[in-house]
N, C-alpha and C positions, 0 to 999 in steps of 0.2 A: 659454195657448199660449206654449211656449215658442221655438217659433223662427218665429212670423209665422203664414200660414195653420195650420188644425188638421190637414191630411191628412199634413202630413210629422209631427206630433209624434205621429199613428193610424199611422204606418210603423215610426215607433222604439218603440213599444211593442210590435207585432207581431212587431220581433225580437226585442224583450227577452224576448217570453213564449217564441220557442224556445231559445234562449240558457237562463230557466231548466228549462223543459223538460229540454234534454240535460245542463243538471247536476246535476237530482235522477233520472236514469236512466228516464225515462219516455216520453221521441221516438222511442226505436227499437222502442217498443213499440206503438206507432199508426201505421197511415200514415196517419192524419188530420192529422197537423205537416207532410207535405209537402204538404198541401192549404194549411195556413196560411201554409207560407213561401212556394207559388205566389202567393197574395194580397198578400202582402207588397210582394214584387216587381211582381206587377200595380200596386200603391197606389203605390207609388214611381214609375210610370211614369206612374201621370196625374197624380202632382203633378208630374213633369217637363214634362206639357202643360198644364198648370194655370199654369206662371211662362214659358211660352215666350212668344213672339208671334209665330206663323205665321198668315199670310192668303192669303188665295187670290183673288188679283185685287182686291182690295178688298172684298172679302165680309168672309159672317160667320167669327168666326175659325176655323180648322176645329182648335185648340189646346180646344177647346170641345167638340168632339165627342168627340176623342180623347180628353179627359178623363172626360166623359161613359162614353164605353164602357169606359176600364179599368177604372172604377170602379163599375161597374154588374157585370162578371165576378168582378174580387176582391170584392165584395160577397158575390156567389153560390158562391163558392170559401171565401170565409169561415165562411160559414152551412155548408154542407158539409162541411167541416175542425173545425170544434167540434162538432154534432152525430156523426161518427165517434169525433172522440175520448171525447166527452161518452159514447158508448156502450161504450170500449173500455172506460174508468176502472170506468165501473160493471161489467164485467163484471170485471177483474182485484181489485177489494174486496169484491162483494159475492157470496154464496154461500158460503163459507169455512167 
C-alpha cells in the first residue's frame, strides 16, 4: 500500500485503467467506463469517510456508515461496469 489505507491506492488504479482505456481508443466505445468512473468517484468518497471523524452525539461514528454505503454501491457499480465492458470487448474482436 502505497499511500496508507488500501482504498485510496483501489481509487488510483481505477482511474489509471480509464486513463489507459481513453488512450488506447477503447472508452468511447463502451458505456461500461462510465459505470467505472461512477465507482471511482463513489470509492473516493468513502475513503473521504473512512479518514474523517464525524460523530453524532457520542455515538457510533456515522463516518462508518457512510463509508460502508459508498462502498457497498461502487462495489455494485463496479461489477456492472466491467461485465458491460467485459461484453462489449468480446463482441468488437470476436466474430470477424
Amino acid at each position: 500500500m502505497v499511500f496508507g489505507p488500501g482504498l485510496l491506492d483501489f481509487v488510483i488504479a481505477v482511474f489509471l485503467v480509464l486513463v489507459f482505456a481513453e488512450y488506447i481508443k477503447i472508452r468511447s466505445k463502451s458505456k461500461g467506463f462510465s459505470l467505472i468512473a461512477a465507482a471511482g468517484v463513489l470509492f473516493l468518497l468513502a475513503y473521504t469517510f473512512m479518514s474523517s471523524t464525524l460523530t453524532f452525539w457520542g455515538q457510533v461514528s456515522m463516518a462508518v456508515y457512510g463509508q460502508w454505503l459508498f462502498e457497498v454501491i461502487g462495489w455494485v457499480l463496479m461489477l456492472v461496469g466491467a461485465l458491460w465492458v467485459a461484453a462489449d470487448l468480446s463482441k468488437m474482436g470476436g466474430g470477424k
